[in-house]
C-alpha positions, 0 to 999 in steps of 0.5 A: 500500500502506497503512502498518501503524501499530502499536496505540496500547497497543504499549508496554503490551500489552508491558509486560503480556505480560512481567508488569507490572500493567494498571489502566484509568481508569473516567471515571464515577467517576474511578477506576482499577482493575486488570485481568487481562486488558485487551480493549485498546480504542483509545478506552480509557486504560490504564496500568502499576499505579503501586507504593507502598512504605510507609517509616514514620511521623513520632512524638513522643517525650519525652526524659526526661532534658532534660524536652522533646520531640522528633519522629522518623521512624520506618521501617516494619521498627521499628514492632513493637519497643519505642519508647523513650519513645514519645508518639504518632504524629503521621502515618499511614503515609508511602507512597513511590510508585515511577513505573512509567515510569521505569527 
């Protein structure tokens, strides 16, 4: 009697079925893309959609009382109130990327 082996995208297949997002890698163009509903191939590589979470920007701020400059982080929730002092921004939007695989 053969052993059963279980399918090589067990744990993914589960993490799927409980909600989580698929992403397959299209090796022509070297990119991952998100499906719905995977076919689970064997020879196919597949993988839980990495998540980003956007925090903030770095910026330059004059501070006026001592004539200098000055460089600050800025959290995303503070970029729609009034910035006291604000030059510019030194940084597009830093993202944080939360690794699906670890707990």
């Amino acid at each position: 009697m053969t052993e059963k082996k279980p399918h090589v995208h067990k744990d993914l297949i589960v993490a799927w079925a409980h909600g989580a997002e698929i992403e397959y890698y299209i090796s022509q163009s070297k990119i991952w893309k998100r499906i719905d509903n995977p076919a689970w191939l064997v020879d196919a590589e597949y993988r839980i959609k990495i998540k980003e979470y956007p925090v903030g920007r770095f910026a330059k701020f004059r501070n006026v009382y001592k004539d200098e400059v000055f460089y600050a982080f800025v959290p995303k929730d503070q970029y729609d109130t009034e910035l006291t002092n604000f030059l510019y921004w030194l940084t597009d939007e830093i993202t944080l990327i939360a690794d699906p695989y670890l707990p």
